[in-house]
N, C-alpha and C positions, 0 to 999 in steps of 0.2 A: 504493500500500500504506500509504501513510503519513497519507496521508486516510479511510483506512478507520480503523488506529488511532485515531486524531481520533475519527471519529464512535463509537466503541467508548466512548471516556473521556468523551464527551458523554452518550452513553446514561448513562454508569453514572453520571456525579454526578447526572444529573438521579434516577435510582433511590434519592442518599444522600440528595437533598433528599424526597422522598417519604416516605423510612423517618423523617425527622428530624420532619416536620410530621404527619404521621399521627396522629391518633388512634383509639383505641380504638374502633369502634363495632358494632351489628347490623348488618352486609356482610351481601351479596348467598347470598355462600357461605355453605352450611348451616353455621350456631354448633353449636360445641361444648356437645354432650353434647342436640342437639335432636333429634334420631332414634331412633326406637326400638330397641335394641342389634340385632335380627334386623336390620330393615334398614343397618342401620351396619355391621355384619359382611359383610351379601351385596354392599356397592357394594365394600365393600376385596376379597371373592375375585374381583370382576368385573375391577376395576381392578390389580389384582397382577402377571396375566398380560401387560400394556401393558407396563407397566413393569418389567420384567423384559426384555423381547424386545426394550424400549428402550433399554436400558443398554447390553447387546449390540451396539444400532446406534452407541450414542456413543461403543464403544471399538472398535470398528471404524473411526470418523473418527479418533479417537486413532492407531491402528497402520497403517490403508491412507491416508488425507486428511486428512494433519497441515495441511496448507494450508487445510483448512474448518476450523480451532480457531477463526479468526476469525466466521466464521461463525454457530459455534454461541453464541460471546460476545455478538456482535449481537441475536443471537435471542433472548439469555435474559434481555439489560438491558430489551428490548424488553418482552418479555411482563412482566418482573415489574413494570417501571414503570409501565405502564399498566393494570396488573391492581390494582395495589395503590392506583391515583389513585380515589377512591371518588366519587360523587355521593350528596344525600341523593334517596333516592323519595319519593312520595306514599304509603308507607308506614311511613315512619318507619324503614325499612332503606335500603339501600344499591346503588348500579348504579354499574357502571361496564366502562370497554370491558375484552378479554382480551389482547389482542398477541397472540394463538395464530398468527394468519394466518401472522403474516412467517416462522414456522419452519418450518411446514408446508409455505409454496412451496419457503423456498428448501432444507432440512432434511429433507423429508418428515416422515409426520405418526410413526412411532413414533420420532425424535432428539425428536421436539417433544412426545412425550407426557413427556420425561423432565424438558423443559426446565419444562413445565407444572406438575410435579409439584414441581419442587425450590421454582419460587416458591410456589406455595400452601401447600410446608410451613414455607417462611420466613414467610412471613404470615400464617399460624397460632401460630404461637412466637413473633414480634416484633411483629406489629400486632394482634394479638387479630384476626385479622380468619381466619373459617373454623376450624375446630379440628384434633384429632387423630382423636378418634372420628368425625369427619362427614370426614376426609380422603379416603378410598377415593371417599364420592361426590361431593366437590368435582374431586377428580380426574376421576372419571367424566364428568362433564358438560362442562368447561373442557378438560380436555389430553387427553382423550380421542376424546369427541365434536365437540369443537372441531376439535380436529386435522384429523381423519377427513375429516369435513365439506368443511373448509376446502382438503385437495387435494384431493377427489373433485372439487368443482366447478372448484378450479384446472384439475385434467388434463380435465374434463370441456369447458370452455368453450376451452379451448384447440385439441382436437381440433378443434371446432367453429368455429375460426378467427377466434375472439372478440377483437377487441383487445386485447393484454395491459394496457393499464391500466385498463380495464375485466374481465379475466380475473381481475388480482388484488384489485380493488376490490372485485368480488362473491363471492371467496374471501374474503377477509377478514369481509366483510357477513354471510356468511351463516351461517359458522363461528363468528362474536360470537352470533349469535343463536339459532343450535341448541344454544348452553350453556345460555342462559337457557328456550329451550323442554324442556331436558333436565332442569333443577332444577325446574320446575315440574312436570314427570312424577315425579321422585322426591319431592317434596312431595305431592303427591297422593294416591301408590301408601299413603305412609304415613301422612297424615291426612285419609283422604276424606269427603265429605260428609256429616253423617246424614242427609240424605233425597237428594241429589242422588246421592251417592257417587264415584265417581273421578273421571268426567268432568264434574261440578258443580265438584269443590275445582281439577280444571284448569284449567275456567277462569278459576277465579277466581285463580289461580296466575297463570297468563299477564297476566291483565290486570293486574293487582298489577307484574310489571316489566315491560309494553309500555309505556309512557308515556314512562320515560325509557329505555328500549334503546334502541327504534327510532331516535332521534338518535345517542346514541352509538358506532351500530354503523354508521353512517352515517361520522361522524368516524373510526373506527376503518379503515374502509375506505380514506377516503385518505388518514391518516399512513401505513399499508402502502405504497398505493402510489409515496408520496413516498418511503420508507425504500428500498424493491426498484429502483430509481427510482436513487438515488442512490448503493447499491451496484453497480449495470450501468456509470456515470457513472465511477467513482471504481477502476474495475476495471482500472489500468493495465500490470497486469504478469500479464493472462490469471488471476486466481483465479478466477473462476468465467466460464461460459459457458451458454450457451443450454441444454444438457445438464443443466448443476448444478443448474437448476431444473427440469428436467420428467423425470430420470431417478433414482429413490432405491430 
């Protein structure tokens, strides 16, 4: 238990060093005030409902699985630190991984839609990075769709008797990368092509952050699996068990 604290307080200073070096830039996540108010509106009444039925799940850990408080801390130094570590693209914005995965396995995905949400509204307040009016679809994409994703194929390759370090390598993998295919769709929906039209602006959407995800979500993949890894390792007084992961 007391190595899991450790790794809790490791998480989070590496999240003070992040917020401290951070600069301002074009991210990845839709800037503030680039959406046209209709679509800005309709990601937040999509995104509302996640999160609402997620809070619900995180006060439920609070009141039935006060022993997952650790947990949910792990998960949310997790996503915000590595959501918030930026790369520059070949476009003069911004990539970088999400940490969604690790909540997802071990949290299921609506605790983790709430954990996604809290960091991207910190990182719209404090790193200029995503805004407020583009929040609903930054959420969409990232703690959403990410989430989602990222247990479906957990539970899916599991059934399938997939090796868990590969189960969660390609949850993780694949849930980094249906955010960035999800921002490219809502990029699109709202500035599509003049002669191509939607399916012209996506893909030039797509290929705009393929270059640098695809590594990314690659790396993303196995600090997951190191992190899941290391909490089964360090699980000396039975907090979680084979169940906490495949049952939410």
């Amino acid at each position: 238990m007391k190595k899991i604290k450790k790794s809790v307080a490791m998480v989070g200073i590496l999240t003070f060093l992040v917020i401290i070096v951070s600069q301002p830039v074009n991210a990845m996540h839709i800037m503030e005030g680039f959406l046209p108010i209709g679509w800005a509106v309709f990601w937040w009444a999509m995104s509302l409902p996640f999160v609402a039925f997620g809070l619900y799940k995180v006060g439920k850990i609070f009141k039935d699985k006060p022993e997952q408080k650790v947990l949910l801390a792990i998960a949310a130094a997790f996503t915000f630190a590595l959501s918030a570590f930026k790369l520059p693209s070949v476009t003069g914005s911004s990539s970088h991984m999400t940490g969604i995965g690790l909540g997802a396995i071990i949290l299921g995905p609506f605790s983790t839609v709430v954990i996604g949400t809290v960091a991207l509204l910190f990182q719209a307040l404090l790193l200029a990075h995503g805004g407020i009016t583009t929040l609903g679809a930054n959420v969409f994409s990232m703690a959403i769709v990410g989430s989602f994703v990222a247990y479906g194929v957990y539970k899916g390759l599991l059934k399938l008797n997939c090796p868990k370090p590969l189960t969660i390598f390609f949850a993780a993998f694949l849930g980094d990368l249906m955010t960035y295919v999800t921002t490219s769709v809502q990029l699109a929906l709202a500035f599509p092509d003049p002669i191509g039209g939607f399916v012209a602006s996506l893909v030039k959407f797509m290929l705009i952050f393929a270059w640098t995800q695809l590594p990314l979500a690659v790396v993303e993949g196995i600090l997951t699996v190191l992190v899941v890894n290391a909490i089964y390792k360090y699980n000396e007084k039975g907090l979680l068990s084979n169940e906490t992961f495949t049952d939410h």
